[in-house]
C-alpha positions in Angstrom: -3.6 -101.1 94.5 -2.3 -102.9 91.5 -4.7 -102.5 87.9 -4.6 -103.8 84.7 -5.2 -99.8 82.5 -2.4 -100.4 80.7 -3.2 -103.6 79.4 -7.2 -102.7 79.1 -5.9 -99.5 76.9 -2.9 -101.5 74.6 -5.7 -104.3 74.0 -8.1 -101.2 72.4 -5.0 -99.2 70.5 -5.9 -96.6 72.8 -3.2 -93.6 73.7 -2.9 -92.9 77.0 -3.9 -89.5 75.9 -7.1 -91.2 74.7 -7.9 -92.7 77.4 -7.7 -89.4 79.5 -10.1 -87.4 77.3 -12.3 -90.7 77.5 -13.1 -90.4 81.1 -12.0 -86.7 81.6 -8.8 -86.6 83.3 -4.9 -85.5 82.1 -2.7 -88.1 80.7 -0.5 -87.7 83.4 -3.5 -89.0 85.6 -3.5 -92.0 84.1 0.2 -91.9 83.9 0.2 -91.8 87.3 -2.4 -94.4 87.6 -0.5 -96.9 85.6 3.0 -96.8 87.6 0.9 -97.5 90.4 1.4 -93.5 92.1 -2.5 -92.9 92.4 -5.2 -94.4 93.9 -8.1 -94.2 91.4 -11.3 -92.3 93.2 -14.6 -94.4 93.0 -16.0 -92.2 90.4 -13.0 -92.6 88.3 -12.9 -96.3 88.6 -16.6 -96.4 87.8 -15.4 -94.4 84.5 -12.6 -96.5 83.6 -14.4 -99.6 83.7 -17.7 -98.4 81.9 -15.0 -97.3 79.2 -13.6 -100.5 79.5 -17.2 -102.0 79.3 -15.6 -104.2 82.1 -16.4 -104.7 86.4 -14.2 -102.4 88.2 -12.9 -105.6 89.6 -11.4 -106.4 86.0 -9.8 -103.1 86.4 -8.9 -102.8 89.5 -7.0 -105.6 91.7 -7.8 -105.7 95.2 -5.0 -107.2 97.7 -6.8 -109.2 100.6 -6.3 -107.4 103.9 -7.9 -108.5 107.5 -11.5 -108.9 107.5 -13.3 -106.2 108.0 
C-alpha cells in the first residue's frame, strides 16, 4: 500500500522522530512505513491522519483490486 507520510511530515517540518512520538510509535515504524516495509494497522492509520488533520484516504493510497 503506497502513502504519502513522507510528504504529509516534510510539508509540517516534522522529524520522523517527531512524527513517531506524535502517534506513539518508534521512528523506525515510521521508517518502515515510509519505504513501503509495513502495513499501517487501522488504529495507526486512524492516528496518522488525525495528526495529519487529513482522511486516511489522503494518507493512505489504496490500489483497486477485484470487487469485493
Amino acid at each position: 500500500m503506497k502513502n504519502r507520510i513522507t510528504e504529509l511530515r516534510k510539508a509540517r517540518g516534522w522529524t520522523q522522530g517527531e512524527l513517531a512520538d506524535r502517534v506513539g510509535v518508534t521512528r523506525q515504524t515510521i521508517i518502515s512505513l515510509e519505504s513501503g516495509r509495513y502495513n499501517a494497522s487501522l488504529l495507526l492509520a486512524h492516528k496518522l491522519a488525525a495528526c495529519f488533520d487529513a482522511a486516511i484516504e489522503d494518507v493512505f493510497l489504496f490500489e483497486e483490486d477485484a470487487s469485493c
